[in-house]
N, C-alpha and C positions, 0 to 999 in steps of 0.2 A: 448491822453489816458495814464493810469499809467503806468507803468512797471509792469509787467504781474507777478501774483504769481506762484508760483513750483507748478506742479502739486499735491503733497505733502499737500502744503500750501491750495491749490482751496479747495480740500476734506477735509480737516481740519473745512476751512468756511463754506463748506455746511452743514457739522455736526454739526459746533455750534451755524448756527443757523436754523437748524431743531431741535435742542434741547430746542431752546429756545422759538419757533414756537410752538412747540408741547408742552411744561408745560404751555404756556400762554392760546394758545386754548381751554386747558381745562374749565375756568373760565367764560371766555362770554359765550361760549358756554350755560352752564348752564343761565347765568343775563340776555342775551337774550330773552329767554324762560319765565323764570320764575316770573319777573315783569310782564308779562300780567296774571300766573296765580293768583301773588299776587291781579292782579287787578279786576278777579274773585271773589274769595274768599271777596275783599272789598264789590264790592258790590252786592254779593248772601247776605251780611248781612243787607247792607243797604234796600235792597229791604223786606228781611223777619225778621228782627229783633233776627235771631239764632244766640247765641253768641258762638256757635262750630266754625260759618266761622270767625269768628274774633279769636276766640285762634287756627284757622288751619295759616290765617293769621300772628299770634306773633311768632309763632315758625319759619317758611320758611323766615320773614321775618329777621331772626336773621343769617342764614343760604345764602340768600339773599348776605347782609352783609360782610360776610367775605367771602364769592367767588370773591365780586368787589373789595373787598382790596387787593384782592392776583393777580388779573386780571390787577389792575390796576398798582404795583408794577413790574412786570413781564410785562408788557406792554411796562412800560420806557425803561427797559434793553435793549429792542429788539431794540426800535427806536435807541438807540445809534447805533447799529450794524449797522445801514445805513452808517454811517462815518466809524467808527473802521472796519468794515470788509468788507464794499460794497461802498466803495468812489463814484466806478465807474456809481453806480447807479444813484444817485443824480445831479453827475455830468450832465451824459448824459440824464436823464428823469424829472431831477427835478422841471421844468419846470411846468409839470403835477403833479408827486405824492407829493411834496410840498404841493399845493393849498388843494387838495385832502385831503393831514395829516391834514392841517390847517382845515377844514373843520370839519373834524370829532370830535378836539377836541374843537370849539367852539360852534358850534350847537349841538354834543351829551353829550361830557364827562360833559361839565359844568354845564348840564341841570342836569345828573344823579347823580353826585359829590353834587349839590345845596340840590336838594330835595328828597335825601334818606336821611339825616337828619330829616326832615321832618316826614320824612315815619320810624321810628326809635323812634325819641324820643319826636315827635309834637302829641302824639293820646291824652295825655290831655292836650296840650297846643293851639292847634289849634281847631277851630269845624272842623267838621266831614265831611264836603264838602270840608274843605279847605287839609284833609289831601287825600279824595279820591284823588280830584286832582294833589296831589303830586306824588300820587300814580300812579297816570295817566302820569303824565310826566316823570318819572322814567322808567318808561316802553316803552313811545316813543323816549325817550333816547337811551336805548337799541340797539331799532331798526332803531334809526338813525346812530346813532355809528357803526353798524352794515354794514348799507347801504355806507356807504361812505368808507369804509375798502375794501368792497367788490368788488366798483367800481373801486378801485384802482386795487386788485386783479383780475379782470373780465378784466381790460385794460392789465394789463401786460401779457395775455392770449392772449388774440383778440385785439390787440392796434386798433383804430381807431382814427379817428378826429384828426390827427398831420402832421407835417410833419419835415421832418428834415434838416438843415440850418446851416450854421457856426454860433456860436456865436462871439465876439469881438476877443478872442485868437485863433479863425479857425478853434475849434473843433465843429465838428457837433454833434449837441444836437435836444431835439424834442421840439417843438412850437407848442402850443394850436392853431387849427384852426376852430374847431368846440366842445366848450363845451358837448354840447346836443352827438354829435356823442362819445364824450371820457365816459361821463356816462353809455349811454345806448348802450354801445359800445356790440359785436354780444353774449357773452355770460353771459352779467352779468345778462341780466334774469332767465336762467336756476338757474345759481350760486346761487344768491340771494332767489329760491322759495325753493331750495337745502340747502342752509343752515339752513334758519328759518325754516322749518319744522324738520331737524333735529335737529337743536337745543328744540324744542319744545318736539320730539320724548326721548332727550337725559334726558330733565326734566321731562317726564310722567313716565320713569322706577326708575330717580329717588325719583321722591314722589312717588311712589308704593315702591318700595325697603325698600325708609326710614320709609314707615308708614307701610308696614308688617312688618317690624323688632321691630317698636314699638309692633304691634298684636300680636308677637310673645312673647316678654317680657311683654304679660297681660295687656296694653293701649289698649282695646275696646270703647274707648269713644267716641264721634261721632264726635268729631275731625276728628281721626285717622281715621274713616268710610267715611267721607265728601272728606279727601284728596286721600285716595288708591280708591274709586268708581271715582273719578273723574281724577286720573292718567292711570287707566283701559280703564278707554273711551276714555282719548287723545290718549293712544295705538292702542288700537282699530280702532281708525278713520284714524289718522295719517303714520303710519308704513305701511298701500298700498297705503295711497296718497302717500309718500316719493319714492315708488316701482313706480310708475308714474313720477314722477318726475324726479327719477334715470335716468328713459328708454328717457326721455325726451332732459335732458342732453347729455345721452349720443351721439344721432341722434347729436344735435349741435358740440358735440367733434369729431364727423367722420366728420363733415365740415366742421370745422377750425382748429384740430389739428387731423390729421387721423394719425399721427406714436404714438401719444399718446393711441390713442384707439388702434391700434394694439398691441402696449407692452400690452394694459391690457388683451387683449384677446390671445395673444401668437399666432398670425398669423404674419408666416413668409413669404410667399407668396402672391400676389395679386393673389387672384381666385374667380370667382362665386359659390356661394353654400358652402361658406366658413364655417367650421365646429366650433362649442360651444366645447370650451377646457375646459372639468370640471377639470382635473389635467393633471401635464404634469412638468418635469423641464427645463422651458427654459435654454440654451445650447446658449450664444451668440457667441461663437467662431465657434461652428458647424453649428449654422443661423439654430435649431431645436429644438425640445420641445423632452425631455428623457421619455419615460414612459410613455406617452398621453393616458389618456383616454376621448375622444370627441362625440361627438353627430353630423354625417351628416348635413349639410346645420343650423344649427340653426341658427350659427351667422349670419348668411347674415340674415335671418329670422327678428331677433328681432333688426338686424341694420339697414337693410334696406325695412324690412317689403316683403322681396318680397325673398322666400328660393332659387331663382339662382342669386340675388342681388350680385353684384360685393365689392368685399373689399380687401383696398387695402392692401399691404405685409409689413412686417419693411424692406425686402431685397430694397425696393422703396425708402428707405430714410436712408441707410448704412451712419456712420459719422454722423447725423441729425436726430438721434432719442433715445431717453431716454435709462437708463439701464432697462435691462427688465424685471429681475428676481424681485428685488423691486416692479414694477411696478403692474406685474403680482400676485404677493403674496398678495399686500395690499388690491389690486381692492378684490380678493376673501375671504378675511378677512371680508373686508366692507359690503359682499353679505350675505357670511356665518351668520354674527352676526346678518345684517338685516332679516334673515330668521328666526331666533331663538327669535327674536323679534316678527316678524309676528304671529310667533305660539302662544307666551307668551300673547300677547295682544288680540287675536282673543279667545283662551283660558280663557284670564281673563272675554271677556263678556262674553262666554258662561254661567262662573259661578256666575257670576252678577243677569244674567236673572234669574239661576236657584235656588241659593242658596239666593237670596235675600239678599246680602250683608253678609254674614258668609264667610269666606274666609280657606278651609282647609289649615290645616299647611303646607303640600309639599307642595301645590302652594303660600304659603306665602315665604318658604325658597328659592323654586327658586327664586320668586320675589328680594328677598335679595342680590342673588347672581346675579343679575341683575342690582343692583342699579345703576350701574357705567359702564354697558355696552353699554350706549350712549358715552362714549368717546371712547372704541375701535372703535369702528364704525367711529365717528369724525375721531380722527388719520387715521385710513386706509384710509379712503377716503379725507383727505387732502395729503397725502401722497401718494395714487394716480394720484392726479391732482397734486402736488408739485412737485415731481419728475419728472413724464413723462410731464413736461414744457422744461426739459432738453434736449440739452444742452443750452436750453433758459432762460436769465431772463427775458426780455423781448421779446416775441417771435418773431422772425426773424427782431429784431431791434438791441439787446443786449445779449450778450453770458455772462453768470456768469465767464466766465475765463475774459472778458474786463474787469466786475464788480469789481472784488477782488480784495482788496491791498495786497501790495507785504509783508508780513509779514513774520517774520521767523514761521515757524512751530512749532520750540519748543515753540515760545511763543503760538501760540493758543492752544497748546494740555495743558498748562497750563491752560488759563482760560476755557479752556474748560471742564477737571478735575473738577475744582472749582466748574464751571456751574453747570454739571450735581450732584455733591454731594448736594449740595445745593437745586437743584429742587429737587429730591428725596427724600431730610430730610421734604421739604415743602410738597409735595405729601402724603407721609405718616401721617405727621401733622393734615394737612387739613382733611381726612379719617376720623384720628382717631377722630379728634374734631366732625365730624357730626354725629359718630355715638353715641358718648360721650352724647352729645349735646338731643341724640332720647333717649338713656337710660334715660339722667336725666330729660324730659317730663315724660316719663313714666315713672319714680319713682314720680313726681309729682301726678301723675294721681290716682297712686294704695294708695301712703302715708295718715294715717290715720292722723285726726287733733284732739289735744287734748281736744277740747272740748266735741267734741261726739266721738272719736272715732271710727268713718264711713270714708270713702273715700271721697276724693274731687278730684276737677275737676279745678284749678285756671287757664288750658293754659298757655303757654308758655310765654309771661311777664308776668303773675301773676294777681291778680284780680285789682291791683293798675294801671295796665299800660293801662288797654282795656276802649275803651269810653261807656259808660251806651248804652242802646238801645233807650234811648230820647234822646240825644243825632245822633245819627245815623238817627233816622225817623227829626231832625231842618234839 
C-alpha cells in the first residue's frame, strides 16, 4: 500500500474531488433525462405531422448539446483523479472498476459521441427514420452510460461477487468472482430506479423553467405550450414515484449501510420507537442533536414500517461512521427541495386541468425559479450517499485514507483553487447561455419579417434546418 497522506492532505482530496464530482453531475444528470424526452418530442411529430414538436425538438436539442460537451469535458478531469489523487483505488479495486470504466465508454459514450451528430446536423441530410433512430440511440446511450457508472457506484457501496487475493507483489487486491453478483450487486437497483427518475424529475423542472421563462418574455407558441404541458406532467407523475423510491432505498441503506442512515437521521442511540428529527444540530463530540425538534416513533415507522421497530444508533459504530452534520444537513435539503417539487408539480396539473393550458404569471415565475432546482436536490443527495460511505471508499474493503496519495497539501489546495474558479466561471457560463439561448427563441417567435410584417414562428433551427412533414410521414 502507498504511504498514507497527512490528514491535511486526505481532506484536501476529498474536497477536490467532491468539487469535481459535484460540477460534472451536473451535466448527465440533465443528457440522461433529456434524450428520451428529445425522443418524445421526435416522434409525437412523426406520428402527428405538428411541426411545434419538431421546433420544441431544435431548440432542447441545441441545449441537449452543450450539456454533453461540458459533461463530457468535466468527465475526463475526474477520471484522471483516480491516479493523481486516488492511486490507491485502482491499485487495490482495479481489477473491477477498470472493466466497468471500459465498459461505459465503449458501449455508451461512443454510441452518444457517434450519433448526436446525427441528431444535430443529419435532419436534412438523413431521412427522417434514419435520424429518429439516432435519436433513439443517443438516448440509450445515456442510459447505458449511466447504468455502468452506477454499477461501479452501487459496487463500491455494497461490494459483492470478489474476493480478495495477493497479487504478484503480495498486495492483496479484489478479483472478479461473479460478474452477474458485482453488477447487480445489493444496491444498485435502488440506485439506479433513484437516479433515472431523478434525473428525469431534474429535466421536467427544467423544460418548465426554461419554457415559462420563454411564456414570460411573450413566446406563447405552441412550441413553448407543447414543452411546459409536458414537463408539468413528468412533474406530476414522477416527483411521488421518486418519494417511493426515496423510502425504498432507503429500507436497502438501513441493510447494508445502517451508520449511513443513522447520520441522516441524527439517531445517536439504538432504541425501538425511534423518533423523525425534523431539526436538531448534530453535536459529534457530545454523541447529541442541539435544539431537536422530533416526532415520537416516526423513524422506526417509515424505516421499519413497524412504530416500535428497532434502529440502530451511530454510538453502535463510534470510529466507523460518517461525519454527521454534512450528512444530516444534505439528506434534509434533498427532502426539503423534493417537497417543494411535489407541490410545484401536483400544482402545475391542477392548473393544466383547470386553466386549459394558460399558465398564470406567479406560477410561471416560480416555475423559473425552479428551473435548476433538480440539481440541488442531485447534489444533496449524492452528497448524502457520498459522504456517509465514509470513512469508506470502498465499504469495509478500502478506507479513502489507503486510497490517497501522499501529496503535499499545498500542492492540492493549489489545484484545487484552480478547480473550483474554473467550475464556477463554467457554471455561470452554462446558465447564462441557456437562458440567452430561451430569449433568442423568443425573440425569434415575437420578431416581425419584413415582408408582411406579422410574426413568425421559424423554431429553434430555423425553417431551413427542420425536415418537411413528407418527409417525417416516408
Amino acid at each position: 500500500m502507498n504511504e498514507l497522506a497527512t490528514p491535511d492532505a486526505l481532506l484536501l482530496h476529498r474536497i477536490q474531488f467532491a468539487a469535481n464530482i459535484s460540477f460534472h453531475i451536473l451535466f448527465p444528470t440533465i443528457t440522461i433525462a433529456l434524450g428520451w424526452v428529445l425522443l418524445f418530442f421526435k416522434l409525437r411529430f412523426n406520428k402527428t405531422g405538428e411541426q411545434f414538436w419538431m421546433d420544441a425538438y431544435g431548440f432542447w436539442v441545441k441545449i441537449f448539446a452543450l450539456t454533453f460537451a461540458l459533461g463530457v469535458v468535466s468527465g475526463i478531469t475526474m477520471s484522471f483523479q483516480f491516479g493523481t489523487n486516488w492511486p490507491g483505488f485502482m491499485q487495490t479495486v482495479g481489477n473491477i472498476a477498470g472493466p466497468l470504466l471500459a465498459y461505459e465508454v465503449l458501449t455508451a459514450f461512443f454510441l452518444e459521441a457517434t450519433f448526436l451528430g446525427i441528431m444535430l446536423f443529419g435532419m436534412r441530410r438523413v431521412s427522417n427514420r434514419v435520424h429518429t433512430l439516432a435519436t433513439v440511440l443517443v438516448a440509450g446511450g445515456t442510459t447505458l452510460s449511466a447504468f455502468w457508472i452506477l454499477v461501479l457506484n452501487s459496487w463500491m457501496h455494497t461490494p459483492a461477487g470478489f474476493e480478495m487475493r495477493p497479487n504478484d507483489a503480495g498486495q492483496l487486491v479484489a478479483f472478479a468472482t461473479d460478474w452477474w453478483a458485482i453488477i447487480f450487486n445489493p444496491s444498485f437497483p435502488y440506485r439506479f430506479a433513484h437516479m433515472m427518475t431523478g434525473s428525469f424529475v431534474t429535466v421536467a423542472f427544467l423544460i418548465a423553467g426554461i419554457s415559462a421563462y420563454r411564456w414570460l418574455k411573450g413566446d406563447k407558441s405552441a412550441a413553448v405550450r407543447a414543452s411546459l404541458r409536458t414537463a408539468v406532467v413528468m412533474a406530476a407523475l414522477l416527483v411521488p414515484t421518486q418519494i417511493v423510491l426515496g423510502d425504498l432505498h432507503g429500507l436497502n441503506t438501513l441493510k447494508h449501510q445502517p451508520a449511513k442512515l443513522a447520520a441522516m437521521e441524527g439517531i445517536w442511540e439504538t432504541q425501538a420507537g425511534a423518533p423523525a428529527v425534523l431539526f436538531g444540530i448534530p453535536d459529534q463530540q457530545a454523541r447529541m442533536n442541539r435544539y431537536e425538534i422530533s416526532i415520537p416513533k416516526l423513524a422506526s415507522f417509515y424505516l421499519t414500517h413497524d412504530w416500535d421497530g428497532v434502529v440502530v444508533g451511530l454510538n453502535d459504530f463510534q470510529g466507523k461512521h460518517p461525519p454527521v452534520a454534512p450528512v444530516f444537513w444534505s439528506f434534509r435539503v434533498m427532502v426539503g427541495t423534493g417537497l417543494v417539487m411535489l407541490a410545484m408539480g401536483l400544482g402545475g396539473a391542477a392548473l393544466l386541468w383547470r386553466k386549459k393550458g394558460e399558465w398564470p404569471d406567479l406560477y410561471a415565475k416560480a416555475l423559473v425559479v425552479m428551473s435548476f432546482s433538480g440539481w440541488i436536490a442531485t447534489l444533496a443527495g449524492w452528497y448524502t450517499t457520498e459522504v456517509g460511505r465514509q470513512p469508506w471508499l470502498v465499504h469495509g474493503v478500502l478506507s479513502t485514507a489507503q486510497a490517497a496519495a501522499a501529496t503535499p497539501a499545498p500542492l492540492i489546495a493549489t489545484t484545487l483553487a484552480l478547480y473550483v474558479t474554473v467550475y464556477l466561471a463554467l457554471i455561470v457560463a452554462y446558465i447564462s447561455v441557456v437562458f440567452y439561448m430561451a430569449r433568442k427563441a423568443a425573440g425569434l417567435v415575437a420578431a416581425p419579417t419584413e415582408a408582411s410584417g406579422g410574426p413568425r414562428n421559424r423554431g429553434a433551427l430555423g425553417s431551413a434546418s427542420r425536415p418537411s412533414t413528407s418527409d417525417a410521414m416516408s
